[in-house]
Each structure stands twice: as structure tokens, then as C-alpha cells.
PAZAFI-381032 format. One line per field, with one value per residue (C-alpha): x, y, z negated; residue number from 0. Coordinates in steps of 0.25 Angstrom, whole numbers, plus 5000, padded with zeros to 4 digits. Example, Ala and Ser with C-alpha at 12.3 -4.5 7.8 and 13.67 -1.06 7.14 Angstrom:
2
c1 5049/5055
c2 4982/4996
c3 4969/4971
resi 0/1
END
This chain:
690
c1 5053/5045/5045/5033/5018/5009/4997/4986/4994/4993/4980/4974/4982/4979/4961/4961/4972/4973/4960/4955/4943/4938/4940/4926/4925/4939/4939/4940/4935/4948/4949/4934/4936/4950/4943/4931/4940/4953/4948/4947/4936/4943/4931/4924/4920/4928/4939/4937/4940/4953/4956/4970/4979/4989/4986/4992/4979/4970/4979/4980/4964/4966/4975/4989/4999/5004/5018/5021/5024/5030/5020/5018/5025/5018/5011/5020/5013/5014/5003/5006/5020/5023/5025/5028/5017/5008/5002/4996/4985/4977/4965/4970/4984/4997/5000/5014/5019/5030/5026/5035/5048/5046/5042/5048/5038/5028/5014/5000/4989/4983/4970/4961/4963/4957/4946/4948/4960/4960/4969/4969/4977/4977/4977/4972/4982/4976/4984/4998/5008/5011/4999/5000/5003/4992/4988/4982/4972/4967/4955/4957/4946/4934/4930/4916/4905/4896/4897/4906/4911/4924/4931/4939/4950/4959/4964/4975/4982/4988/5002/4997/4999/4986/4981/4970/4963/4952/4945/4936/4929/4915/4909/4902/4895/4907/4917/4923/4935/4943/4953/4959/4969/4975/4989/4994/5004/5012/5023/5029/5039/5050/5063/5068/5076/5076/5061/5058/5046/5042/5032/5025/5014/5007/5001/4991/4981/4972/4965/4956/4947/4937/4927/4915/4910/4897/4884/4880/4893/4894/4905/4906/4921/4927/4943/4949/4961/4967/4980/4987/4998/5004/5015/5023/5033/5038/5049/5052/5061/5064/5074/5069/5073/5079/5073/5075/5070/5058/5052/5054/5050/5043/5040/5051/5065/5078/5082/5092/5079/5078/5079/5070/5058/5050/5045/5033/5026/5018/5009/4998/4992/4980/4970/4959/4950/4937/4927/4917/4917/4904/4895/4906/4918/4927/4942/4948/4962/4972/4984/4994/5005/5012/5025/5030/5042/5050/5060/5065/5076/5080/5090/5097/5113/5122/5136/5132/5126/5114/5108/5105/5102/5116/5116/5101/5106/5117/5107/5098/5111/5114/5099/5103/5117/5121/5136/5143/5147/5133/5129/5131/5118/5113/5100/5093/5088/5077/5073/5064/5053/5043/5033/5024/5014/5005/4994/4985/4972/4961/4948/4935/4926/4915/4911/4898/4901/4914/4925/4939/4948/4961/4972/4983/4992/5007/5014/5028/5035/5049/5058/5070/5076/5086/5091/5102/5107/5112/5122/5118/5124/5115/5121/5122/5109/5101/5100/5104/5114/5115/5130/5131/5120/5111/5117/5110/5114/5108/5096/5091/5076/5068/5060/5047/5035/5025/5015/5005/4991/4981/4966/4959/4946/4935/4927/4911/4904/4895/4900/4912/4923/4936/4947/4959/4970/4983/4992/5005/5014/5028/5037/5050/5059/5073/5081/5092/5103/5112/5125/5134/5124/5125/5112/5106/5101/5090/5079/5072/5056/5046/5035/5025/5010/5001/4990/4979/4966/4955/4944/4933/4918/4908/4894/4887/4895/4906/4917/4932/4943/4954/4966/4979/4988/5003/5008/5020/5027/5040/5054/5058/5069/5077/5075/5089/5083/5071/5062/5047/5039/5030/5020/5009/4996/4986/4975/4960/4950/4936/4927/4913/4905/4892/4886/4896/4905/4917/4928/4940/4950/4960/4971/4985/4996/5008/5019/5032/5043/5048/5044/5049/5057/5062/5064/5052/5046/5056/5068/5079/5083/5094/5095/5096/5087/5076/5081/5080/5069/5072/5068/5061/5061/5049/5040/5026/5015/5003/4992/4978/4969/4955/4948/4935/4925/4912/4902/4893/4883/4873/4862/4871/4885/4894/4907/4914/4926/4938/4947/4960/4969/4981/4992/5004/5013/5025/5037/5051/5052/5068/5077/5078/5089/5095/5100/5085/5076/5086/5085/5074/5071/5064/5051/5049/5040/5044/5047/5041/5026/5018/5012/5000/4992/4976/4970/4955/4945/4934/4926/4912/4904/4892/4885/4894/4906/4915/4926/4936/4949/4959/4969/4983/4991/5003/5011/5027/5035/5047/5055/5070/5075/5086/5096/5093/5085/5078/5067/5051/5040/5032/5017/5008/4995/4990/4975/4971/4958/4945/4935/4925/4915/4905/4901/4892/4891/4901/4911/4919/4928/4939/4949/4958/4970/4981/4988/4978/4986/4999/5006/5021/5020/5033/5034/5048/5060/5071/5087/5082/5075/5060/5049/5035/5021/5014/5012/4996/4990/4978/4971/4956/4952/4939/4934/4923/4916/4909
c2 5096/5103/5104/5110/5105/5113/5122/5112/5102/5110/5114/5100/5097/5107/5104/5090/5086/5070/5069/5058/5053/5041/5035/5035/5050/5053/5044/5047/5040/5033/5028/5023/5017/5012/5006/4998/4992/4990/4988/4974/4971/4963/4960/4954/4941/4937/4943/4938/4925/4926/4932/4935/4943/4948/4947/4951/4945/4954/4966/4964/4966/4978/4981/4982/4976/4965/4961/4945/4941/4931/4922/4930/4944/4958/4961/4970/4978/4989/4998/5002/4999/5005/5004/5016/5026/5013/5016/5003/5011/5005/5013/5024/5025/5019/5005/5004/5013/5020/5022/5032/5029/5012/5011/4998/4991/4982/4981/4977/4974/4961/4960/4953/4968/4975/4977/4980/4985/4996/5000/5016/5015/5032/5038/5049/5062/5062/5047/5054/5050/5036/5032/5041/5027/5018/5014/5001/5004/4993/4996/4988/4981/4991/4992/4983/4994/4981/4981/4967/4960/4951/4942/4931/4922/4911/4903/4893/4889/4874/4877/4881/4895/4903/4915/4923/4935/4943/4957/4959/4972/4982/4995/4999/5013/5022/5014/5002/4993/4983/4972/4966/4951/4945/4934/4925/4915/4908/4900/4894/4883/4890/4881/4877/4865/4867/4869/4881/4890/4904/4910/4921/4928/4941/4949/4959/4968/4978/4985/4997/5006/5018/5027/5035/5048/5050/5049/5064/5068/5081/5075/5058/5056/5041/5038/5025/5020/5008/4999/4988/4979/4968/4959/4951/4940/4932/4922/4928/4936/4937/4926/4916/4904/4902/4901/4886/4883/4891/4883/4872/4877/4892/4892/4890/4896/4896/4893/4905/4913/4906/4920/4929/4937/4949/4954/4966/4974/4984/4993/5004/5016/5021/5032/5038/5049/5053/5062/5068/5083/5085/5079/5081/5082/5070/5071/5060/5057/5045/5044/5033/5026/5014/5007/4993/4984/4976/4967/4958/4948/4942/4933/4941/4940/4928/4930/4946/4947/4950/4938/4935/4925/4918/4917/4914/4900/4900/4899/4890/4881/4882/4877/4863/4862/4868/4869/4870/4884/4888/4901/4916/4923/4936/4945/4956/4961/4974/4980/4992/5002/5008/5019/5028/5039/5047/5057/5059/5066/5066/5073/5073/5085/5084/5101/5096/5085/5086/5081/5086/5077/5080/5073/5077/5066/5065/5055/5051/5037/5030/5018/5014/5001/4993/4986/4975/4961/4949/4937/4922/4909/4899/4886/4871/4865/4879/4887/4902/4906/4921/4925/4941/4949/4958/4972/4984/4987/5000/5007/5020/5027/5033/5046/5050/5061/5065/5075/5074/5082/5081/5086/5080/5084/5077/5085/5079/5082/5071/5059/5068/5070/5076/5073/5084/5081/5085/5080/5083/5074/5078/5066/5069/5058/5054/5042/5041/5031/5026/5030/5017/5014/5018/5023/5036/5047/5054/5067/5073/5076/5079/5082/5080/5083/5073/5080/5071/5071/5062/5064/5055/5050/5041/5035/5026/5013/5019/5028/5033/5043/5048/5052/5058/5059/5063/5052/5056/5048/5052/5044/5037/5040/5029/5037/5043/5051/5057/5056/5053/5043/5052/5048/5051/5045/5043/5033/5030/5021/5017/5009/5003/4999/4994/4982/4971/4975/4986/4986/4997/5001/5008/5013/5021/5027/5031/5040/5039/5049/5042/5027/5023/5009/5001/4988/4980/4966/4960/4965/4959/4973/4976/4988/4998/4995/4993/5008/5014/5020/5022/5028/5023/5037/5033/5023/5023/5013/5012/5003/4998/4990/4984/4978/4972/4967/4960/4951/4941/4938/4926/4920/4910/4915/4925/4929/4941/4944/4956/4957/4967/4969/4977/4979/4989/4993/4999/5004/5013/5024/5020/5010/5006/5001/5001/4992/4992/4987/4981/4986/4987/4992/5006/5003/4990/4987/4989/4976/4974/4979/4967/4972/4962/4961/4954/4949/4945/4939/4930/4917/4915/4915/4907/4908/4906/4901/4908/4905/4915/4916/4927/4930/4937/4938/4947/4946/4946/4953/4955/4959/4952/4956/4967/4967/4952/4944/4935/4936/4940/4935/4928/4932/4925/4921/4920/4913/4912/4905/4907/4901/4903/4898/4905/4895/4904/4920/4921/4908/4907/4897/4899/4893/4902/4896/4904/4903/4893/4887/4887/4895/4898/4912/4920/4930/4936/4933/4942/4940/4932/4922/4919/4919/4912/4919/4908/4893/4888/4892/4886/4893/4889/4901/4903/4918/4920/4933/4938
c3 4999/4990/4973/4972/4974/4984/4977/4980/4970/4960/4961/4965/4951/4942/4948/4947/4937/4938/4944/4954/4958/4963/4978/4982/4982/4989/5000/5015/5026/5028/5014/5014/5026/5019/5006/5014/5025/5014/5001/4995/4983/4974/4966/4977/4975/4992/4986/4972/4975/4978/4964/4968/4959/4969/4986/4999/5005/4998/4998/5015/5015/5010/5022/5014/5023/5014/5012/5010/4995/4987/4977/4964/4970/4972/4986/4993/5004/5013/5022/5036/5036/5024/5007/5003/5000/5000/4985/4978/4966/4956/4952/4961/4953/4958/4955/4955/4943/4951/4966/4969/4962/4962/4977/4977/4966/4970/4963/4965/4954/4950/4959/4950/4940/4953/4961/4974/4981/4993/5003/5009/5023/5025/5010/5006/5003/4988/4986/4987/4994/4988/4994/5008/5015/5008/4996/4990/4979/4968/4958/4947/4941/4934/4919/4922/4919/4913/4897/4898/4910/4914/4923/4920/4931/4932/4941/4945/4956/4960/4958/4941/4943/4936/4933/4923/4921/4915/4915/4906/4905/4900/4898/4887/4886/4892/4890/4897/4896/4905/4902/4913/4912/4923/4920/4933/4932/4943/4946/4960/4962/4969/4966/4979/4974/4959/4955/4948/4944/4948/4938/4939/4930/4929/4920/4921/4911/4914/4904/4905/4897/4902/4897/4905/4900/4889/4894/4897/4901/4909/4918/4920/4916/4916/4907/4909/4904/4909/4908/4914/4911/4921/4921/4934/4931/4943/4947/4959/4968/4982/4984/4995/5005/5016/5030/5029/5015/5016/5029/5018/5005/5006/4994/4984/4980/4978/4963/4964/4963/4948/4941/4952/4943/4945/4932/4931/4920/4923/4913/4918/4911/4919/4913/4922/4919/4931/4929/4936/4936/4944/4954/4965/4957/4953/4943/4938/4932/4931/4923/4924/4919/4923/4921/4927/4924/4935/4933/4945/4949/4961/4968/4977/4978/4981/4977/4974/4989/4992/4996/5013/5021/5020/5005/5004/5011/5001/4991/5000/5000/4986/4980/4989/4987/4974/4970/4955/4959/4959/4966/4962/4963/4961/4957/4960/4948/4945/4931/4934/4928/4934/4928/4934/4927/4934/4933/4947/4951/4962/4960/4972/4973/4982/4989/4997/5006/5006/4996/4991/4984/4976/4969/4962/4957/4947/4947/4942/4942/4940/4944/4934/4941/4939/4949/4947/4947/4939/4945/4942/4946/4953/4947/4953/4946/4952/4938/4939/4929/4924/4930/4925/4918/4927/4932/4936/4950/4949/4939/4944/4941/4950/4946/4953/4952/4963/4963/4972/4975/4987/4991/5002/5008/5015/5023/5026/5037/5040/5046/5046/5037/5037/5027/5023/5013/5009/4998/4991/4984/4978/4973/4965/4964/4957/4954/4944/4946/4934/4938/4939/4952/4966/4970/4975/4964/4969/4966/4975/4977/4989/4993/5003/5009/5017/5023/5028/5037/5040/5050/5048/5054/5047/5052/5046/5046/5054/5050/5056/5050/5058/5047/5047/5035/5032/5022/5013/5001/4995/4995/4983/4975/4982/4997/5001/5011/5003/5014/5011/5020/5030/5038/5046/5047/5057/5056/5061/5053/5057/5049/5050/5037/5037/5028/5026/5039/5036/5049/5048/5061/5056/5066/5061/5063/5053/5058/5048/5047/5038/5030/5016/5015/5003/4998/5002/5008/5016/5009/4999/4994/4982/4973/4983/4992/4983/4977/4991/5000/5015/5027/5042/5048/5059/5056/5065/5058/5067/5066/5064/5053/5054/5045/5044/5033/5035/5026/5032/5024/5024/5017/5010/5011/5017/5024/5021/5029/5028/5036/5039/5050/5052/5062/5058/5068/5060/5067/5066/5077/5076/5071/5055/5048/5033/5024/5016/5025/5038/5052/5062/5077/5080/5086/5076/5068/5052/5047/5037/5043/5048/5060/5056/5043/5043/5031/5032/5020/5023/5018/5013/5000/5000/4986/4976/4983/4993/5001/5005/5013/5015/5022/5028/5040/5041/5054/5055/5046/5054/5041/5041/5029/5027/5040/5040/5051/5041/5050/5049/5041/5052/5052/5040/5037/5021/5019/5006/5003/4991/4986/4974/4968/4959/4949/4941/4940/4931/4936/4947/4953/4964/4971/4982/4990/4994/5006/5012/5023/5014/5024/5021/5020/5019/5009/5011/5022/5016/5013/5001/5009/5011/5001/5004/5000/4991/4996/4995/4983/4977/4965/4956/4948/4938/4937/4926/4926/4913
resi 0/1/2/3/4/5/6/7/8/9/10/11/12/13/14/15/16/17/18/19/20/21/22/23/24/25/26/27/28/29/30/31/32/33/34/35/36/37/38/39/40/41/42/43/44/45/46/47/48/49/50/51/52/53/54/55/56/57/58/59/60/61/62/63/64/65/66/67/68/69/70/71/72/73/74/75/76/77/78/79/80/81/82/83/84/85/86/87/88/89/90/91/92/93/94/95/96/97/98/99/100/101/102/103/104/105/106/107/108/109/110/111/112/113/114/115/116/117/118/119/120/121/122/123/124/125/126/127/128/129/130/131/132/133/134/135/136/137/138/139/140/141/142/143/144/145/146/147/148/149/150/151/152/153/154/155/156/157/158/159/160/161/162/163/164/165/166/167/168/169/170/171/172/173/174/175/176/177/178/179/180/181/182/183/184/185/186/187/188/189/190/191/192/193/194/195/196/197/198/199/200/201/202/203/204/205/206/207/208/209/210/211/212/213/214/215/216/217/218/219/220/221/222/223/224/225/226/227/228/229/230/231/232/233/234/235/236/237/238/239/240/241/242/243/244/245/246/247/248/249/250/251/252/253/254/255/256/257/258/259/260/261/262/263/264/265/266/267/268/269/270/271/272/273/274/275/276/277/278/279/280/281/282/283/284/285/286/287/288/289/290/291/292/293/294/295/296/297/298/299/300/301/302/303/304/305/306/307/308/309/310/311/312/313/314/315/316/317/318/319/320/321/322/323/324/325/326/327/328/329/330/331/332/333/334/335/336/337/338/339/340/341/342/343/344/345/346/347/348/349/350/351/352/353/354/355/356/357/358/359/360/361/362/363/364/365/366/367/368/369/370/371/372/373/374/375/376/377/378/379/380/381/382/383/384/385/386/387/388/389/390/391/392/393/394/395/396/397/398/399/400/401/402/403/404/405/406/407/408/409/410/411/412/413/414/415/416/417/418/419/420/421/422/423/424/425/426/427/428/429/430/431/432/433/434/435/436/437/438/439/440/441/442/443/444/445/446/447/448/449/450/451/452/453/454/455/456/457/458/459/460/461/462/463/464/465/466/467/468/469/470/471/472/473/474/475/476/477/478/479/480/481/482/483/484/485/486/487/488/489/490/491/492/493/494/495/496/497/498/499/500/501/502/503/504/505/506/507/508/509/510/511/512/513/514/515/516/517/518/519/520/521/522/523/524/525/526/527/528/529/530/531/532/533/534/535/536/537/538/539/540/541/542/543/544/545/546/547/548/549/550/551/552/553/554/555/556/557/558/559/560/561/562/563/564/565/566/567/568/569/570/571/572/573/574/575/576/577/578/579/580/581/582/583/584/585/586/587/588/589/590/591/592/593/594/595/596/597/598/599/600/601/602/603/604/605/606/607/608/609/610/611/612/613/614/615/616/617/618/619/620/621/622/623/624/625/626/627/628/629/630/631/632/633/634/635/636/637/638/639/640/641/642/643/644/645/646/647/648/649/650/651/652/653/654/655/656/657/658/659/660/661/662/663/664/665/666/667/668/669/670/671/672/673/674/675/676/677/678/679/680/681/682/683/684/685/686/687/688/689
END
């Protein structure tokens, strides 16, 4: 361990202080062949029409291995076989407000504020090491550079539930502005026996303005400032059905999951400066600022234990048959901060035909959670009744700052290139524990390098890079053995692009010392699980993807098709076990890794009318739940299905089906029972563009 940053930090610092510049200039052969194969345009007119606000299936295209969800919950996902160092960015800045000390928060962005989501496999060292094992990039929707212009949609689906928003946005002279609306509002029948409502609604603002230098400037110079504002209030938590009752009834509830919610508010500061210094010179700056909210409860005790598969038929028993003595429940209760600021810098200079990149990046963040729980008693007619007020079963804060700087080379020599980079990143963390709880204090920092290189070959249409990386990410405060999650990378890409067809081969190999696991899919986890990072010493994740993008075009119509496929082989050199995540073999495949993902879009547009389908398979999860043999979420297919017609250039109609085929698709198999992914879904929409 180290407390001081190497020389080339401070240099790279002190040059191009919060500077970055934009993707096109810094991308390597891998990540150009990363943002054709695993970008999706959200603005296309074939992806359009689904006018999703949130989407495994879209996010699978991408070539994100998508976890299973609940209706109106957050995408939960993982790349290669691993979460942590998986960053999810907006505009090139972290989404989540604290990525190092929050690692269990979940976020994704509204889709209809963006427009277009990309996926980098192999990173480059100037992301830092939250995004040394992937990262997911969103660009939010663009200030329009016409004088006025704006888009307008609402639409309704046949169980009421309905949704609205609006951009509207212009440039005038040098200076432009962008407001952004978007409110969805959904409730589900989930009463078991006693019918109930679970509502859910969402809020989300985006508001931004810019400005361009003078005319005659001596160096073209861009500011924009922008904000965002969202909101999340659901009636949900993790409480399920048995085995029995959900091959009855896979879409509803207990009633002792009456008082389940997950409630979100999240706010975002963004202020970004570019500016051309010279023909082959380009700096720009980013300064950030983002809070979020959270407050959650969740049915999870039955007589003050921590509910399994015994007393989930208790409570299965109690909803048929209940007695005057009623039931004594318990929940799960969280009430947590999150901040994060945040200063960070990239710069592309051009010395001939050859291209130096540079970041420098400071960040710093924080966790206070409160983690606790509250009794109630579940009486004969099926109302819950408060029994005690909520206690904290423990409130701590976590502390983090990282430094991190990084200078990559590419080296042209005709259809040759060779890329050199090397980054640094040291992360101080802490965590203060009120004194009245038992729970581990910690402080202590790290550091680390991730040297990478990348051979590459392009010809005409063709074009292959060999790459070799050393990934690092820092433990979390919550890590009793302070070890950081190593690994090294290996992977070969090959790609063809010519007129409508682009194919990508990709083939990997990730060799861990050591992998970060914590509370996530597939876990019922209490206050210290959710607290506590551990450690699989060997992990080996090997595997391939392949994709493949073609348009046919006709006289009359056409037929585009994208399609991904992935298979991840993701195993422990040894034996696993702890009372987090359960207990599995050596040579085994992780759990929670489906060896399987395939998602393809495909349909045809013919005038003014289009048809679409989408789809996702995911094979077996062979997750059990903790220590438990729950058993394995069998393989699943999701076929969701769109149609749209253009009524005049600036109306549109729609109408998209969700889950065609009204599959019962599972969503979780945990302690707390199973919970089904959404039933059919039919929804007619009106877009209007102005």
C-alpha cells in the first residue's frame, strides 16, 4: 500500500486539470468495435417504438448480462460474472451518486431522457478502476441545435396504468436550452386473498442549459450546465409465494407484504466546460454533484426470525386459515443517504498520426445508512397493525475518496496500431459505527496500477485487436480482509462493417485473484450482509460473444435484425462458502452467472407502419438462496412485441405488447418466496413531434 500518488498523477493533473474530451477522439480499436457491435440508438425509430422507460431487453442488446426483475423495480445486472467495477455513467460521469462507498444501490436512467446506451467489454485505463470490469454508458438526450423543437408521449396499458412526458428544447445564436418531463404511474393487483393495490409512480426532470463561444473566437469553447431531478415510489419488497401458490397465482402476494415500499429521490448537478485549444488539441472539464435518498421496508421476520422456507408456509397457512391470535411479523427497514462530488479530467492531443490521451479524475463520496426494523401484528381479518416503533439495528457511514490518473497511447502505423496505457487510482475509505452497535469500524486506503495493451489490425471492412489489461477496484469499507478484486484480462475481438451488416467475435479470458461479493440478486440479506463485502479467492471467467447486425432493404419495406449472443463460463478454482452468499463446489459454475444470455431485434417497416419484436433468453440460474436448496430459476424466454403507425410527419400511434406469449417468468426464488417478472401487458401510445 501506498499514500502517495506516483509523478505522472500529478503531472497529468497539474496539465490537464478536469479536462476530458470527447469518445470519438480516444477510442481504441476495441472500443470502436465495442460502440458498433454493443451500442443501442434509442432514438431509432426500431427501437422507438417500444418507448420503454426502463428495459432488460434493451439493456441485454447491449451485451449486459441482465438480471431478472420484479414489475416496476430497477434492472439489476452484471458483465462477465461480475458487479463490482461494472460502472453505469451518464454523459461519461458516474450515475449512481456514490459508486464506491454505496456499492449496494441500484440505478439506471429513465430511457425516454436518453439516446443511446453503449456497453465497453475491455475499458480503457483512463475510465479508473470503477469501470476496470465494464461499464455501461447512457447519453442523455441533446440540446436540439434547430431554433425550437420537441417531442411529446403518452400511453396506457389495459390494466389503467399510464405514462407521459415531454422534451422540449432549441438553440438560438450561442445559446441553447433543454427541458426534459417524463411521470409513470402503475399499480398491480397483488392481494393474494384479500385484494390490494401495489402503486408505483415516478418522476423524472431534466433540465439543461449551454452555451458556444462567439463567433471569431480564437479557441471554439462549449459550457453547459444541467440538472436532474427523479423520484421512485413503490409498493414493493422481496416478500413472495410459496412453491405451491405461485404455480397458481404468480402474480400476486401475501397480504403481510401490505406495508412493503421502496421510496427514491435522487438530484444531479452536472457542469461541463470543452474547448478546443488547437487543431490537434482537445480539454474539457466536468464537475459534478449528486445526492439520492432511499427509504425501504420489507417483510422479513416471523416471530423476530428471519423468515425461511417453514415460516413462508406459516404465512401461506395464515392468509387461508386466520386465527384471533393473529401473526407476529417483522420488517426490514432502511433509511439511507447517499452523496457523491466529484471533479475529473481527460484531454486528446494528436503528435502526427499518432494520439495521447490523459485523464486525471477526484472523486469522493459517502453512505450514512440506517438499517433497522419495526414489529407489527398481522390480525384476523388480514390488516397489519403497528406492534412497536421502528428501531435502528445499526447506523454507520461510510467515507470514500479516490484519485485516479492515467495516459494512454495509440501508436498508427497504417492498418497498424498499437495501444500503451497505464493508470493509477488511490481510494481511501472509512466507516463510522454509532457505538451501541456491533459492527466493524474501519480506515484504511490503497492503491493500485492497471497497465494495459492492445495490438490491433484494420482493412477496409475488417478489423481485429488483441488486449491485455490488469483490472484493479478497491474494497469497500464493509471488506474485513481489505483486499481489492484483481484480475487479468485477455480477450480477442474481430469485427466486419461494411453497408448495413456489422458482425463482432469476441473471445475472453479473466483470471481473478480475488472477486468482490455482496448482498445481491438471489439473496434475502439483513443488516450485515448488506453492510459486508466478501472475498472468492480464484475465480476464472472465460467465454465468447458474437453479435450480429444486418438491414435488408427493399423497394417497399425493410427488415432490420440485431442480434447478441453470449455464453460465460464463470467458475471458483476452490470451494466457496459463508453465510452471505451460501455454499458452492470448486470447479462450479458462480450461481448467480447464467451461462447463456441471447437477445435479438427483428420485424419490418413498410411505409409508415412497422412491426417489431424483441427478445430475451437467459438460461438457468442455479441460484438456491442463502444455504437453502430453494432451487434454480429454470431457463426463460421474454418476447415483447411493437407496432407503429405514422399517421402524419409529425403523429404517431403505437401499440407494444409485453411479454407476448404471457409466460410465467420468475423474478426471484429466495427465502422470501418467488416473485414473477410482469404477466402480459398491453399498452397504445401517442407520440407527437414538434
Amino acid at each position: 500500500m501506498s499514500n502517495n500518488p506516483f509523478c505522472l498523477s500529478v503531472i497529468a493533473a497539474a496539465v490537464l486539470f478536469a479536462c476530458h474530451s470527447s469518445q470519438a477522439l480516444a477510442e481504441t480499436v476495441t472500443e470502436s468495435i465495442d460502440k458498433v457491435n454493443n451500442q443501442i440508438d434509442l432514438q431509432q425509430s426500431t427501437q422507438k417504438a417500444f418507448h420503454y422507460r426502463q428495459s432488460d431487453i434493451a439493456l441485454g442488446l447491449t451485451g449486459v448480462t441482465v438480471l431478472p426483475t420484479a414489475p416496476n423495480a430497477n434492472v439489476e445486472l452484471m458483465h462477465r460474472g461480475v458487479s463490482d467495477g461494472v460502472a453505469v455513467l451518464q454523459d461519461g460521469i458516474f450515475f449512481s451518486p456514490a459508486p464506491y462507498s454505496g456499492q449496494n444501490l441500484v440505478l439506471q436512467p429513465n430511457l425516454q431522457q436518453q439516446q443511446s446506451v453503449t456497453l465497453s467489454s475491455m475499458t480503457s485505463v483512463v475510465d479508473g478502476s470503477e469501470a476496470a470490469f465494464g461499464k455501461l454508458e447512457y447519453q442523455s438526450v441533446a440540446i436540439s441545435a434547430k431554433e425550437y423543437a420537441g417531442e411529446f408521449n403518452v400511453e396506457m396499458n389495459d390494466d389503467a396504468d399510464y405514462s407521459g412526458g415531454a422534451t422540449i428544447s432549441g438553440t438560438t445564436k450561442q445559446y441553447g436550452m433543454l427541458l426534459a418531463v417524463d411521470y409513470q404511474s402503475a399499480s398491480d393487483d397483488v392481494g393474494y386473498k384479500l385484494a390490494r393495490d401495489a402503486d408505483a409512480t415516478q418522476k423524472d426532470i431534466m433540465f439543461k442549459i449551454g452555451a458556444d463561444s462567439l463567433p471569431g473566437a480564437r479557441n471554439k469553447q462549449s459550457t453547459e450546465f444541467s440538472y436532474q431531478y427523479s423520484s421512485q415510489d413503490a409498493e414493493q419488497g422481496t416478500l413472495g409465494l410459496t412453491n405451491n401458490d405461485f404455480s397458481l397465482v404468480p402474480n400476486q402476494r401475501y397480504a403481510a407484504a401490505n406495508i412493503n415500499f421502496t421510496d427514491g429521490e435522487r438530484q444531479r448537478y452536472v457542469l461541463a466546460h470543452k474547448l478546443l485549444l488547437s487543431k490537434t488539441s482537445t480539454v474539457a472539464t466536468d464537475f459534478y454533484y449528486q445526492t439520492y435518498s432511499q427509504k425501504t421496508a420489507d417483510m422479513l421476520f416471523v416471530d423476530g426470525e428471519t423468515i425461511n422456507h417453514a415460516l413462508l408456509t406459516d404465512i401461506a397457512a395464515f392468509e387461508i386459515n386466520p386465527t384471533t391470535d393473529g401473526m407476529n411479523l417483522g420488517a426490514f427497514a432502511q433509511d439511507n443517504d447517499f452523496a457523491g462530488f466529484g471533479v475529473q479530467t481527460k484531454g486528446v492531443s494528436m503528435y502526427g498520426q499518432h494520439q495521447v490521451t490523459y485523464s486525471a479524475r477526484y472523486h469522493t463520496d459517502k453512505a450514512e445508512m440506517e438499517l433497522g426494523g419495526q414489529n407489527w401484528l398481522w390480525n384476523q381479518d388480514l390488516s397489519l397493525t403497528s406492534a412497536s416503533d421502528k428501531e435502528a439495528f445499526v447506523v454507520y457511514k461510510d467515507d470514500a475518496s479516490a484519485f485516479s490518473s492515467a495516459v494512454d497511447t495509440k501508436l498508427n502505423y497504417g492498418q497498424w496500431s498499437v495501444n500503451l496505457g497505464l493508470g493509477y487510482e488511490h481510494v481511501s475509505v472509512s466507516r463510522d459505527v454509532s457505538d451501541e452497535y456491533d459492527l466493524a469500524e474501519a480506515d484504511f486506503s490503497d492503491d493500485g496500477w492497471t497497465p494495459s495493451i492492445e495490438v490491433a489490425y484494420t482493412q477496409g471492412a475488417w478489423s481485429a485487436a488483441v488486449q491485455a489489461k490488469q483490472a484493479w477496484t478497491a474494497a469497500s469499507a464493509g471488506n474485513l480482509e481489505q483486499r481489492a478484486q484483481e484480475a487479468l484480462q485477455y480477450q480477442l475481438a474481430i469485427a466486419y462493417q461494411q453497408d448495413t451488416l456489422a458482425l463482432a467475435l469476441t473471445a475472453y479470458l479473466h483470471d481473478y485473484d480475488n472477486q468482490h461479493v455482496g448482498c445481491m440478486f438471489g439473496m434475502i440479506c439483513d443488516y450485515e450482509q448488506i453492510a459486508l463485502q466478501e472475498n472468492i479467492e480464484d475465480v476464472t471467467v472465460n467465454g465468447i460473444d458474437f453479435s450480429v447486425e444486418y438491414g435488408l432493404v427493399f423497394d417497399s419495406f425493410s427488415i432490420p435484425f440485431k442480434a447478441k449472443y453470449q455464453y460465460t463460463q464463470a467458475e471458483t478454482d476452490i470451494g466457496y462458502c459463508s453465510n452471505i452468499n451460501g455454499c458452492f463446489d470448486g470447479d462450479s459454475q458462480l450461481p448467480w452467472v447464467p451461462k447463456q444470455q441471447f437477445s435479438f431485434s427483428s420485424g419490418v417497416v413498410v411505409g409508415d407502419v412497422s412491426v417489431m419484436a424483441q427478445a430475451l433468453y437467459q438460461s438457468e440460474l442455479e441460484y438456491e438462496g442463502n444455504l437453502a436448496a430453494f432451487g434454480s430459476i429454470d431457463s426463460q424466454w421474454k418476447v415483447d412485441l411493437a407496432a407503429s403507425y405514422q399517421v402524419a410527419k409529425q403523429h404517431e400511434v403505437y401499440l407494444r405488447v409485453e411479454n407476448l406469449f404471457d409466460e410465467t417468468l420468475v423474478a426471484s426464488r429466495t427465502f422470501a418466496g418467488r416473485q414473477a417478472q410482469s404477466e402480459m401487458t398491453t399498452y397504445v401510445g401517442y407520440k407527437a413531434r414538434f
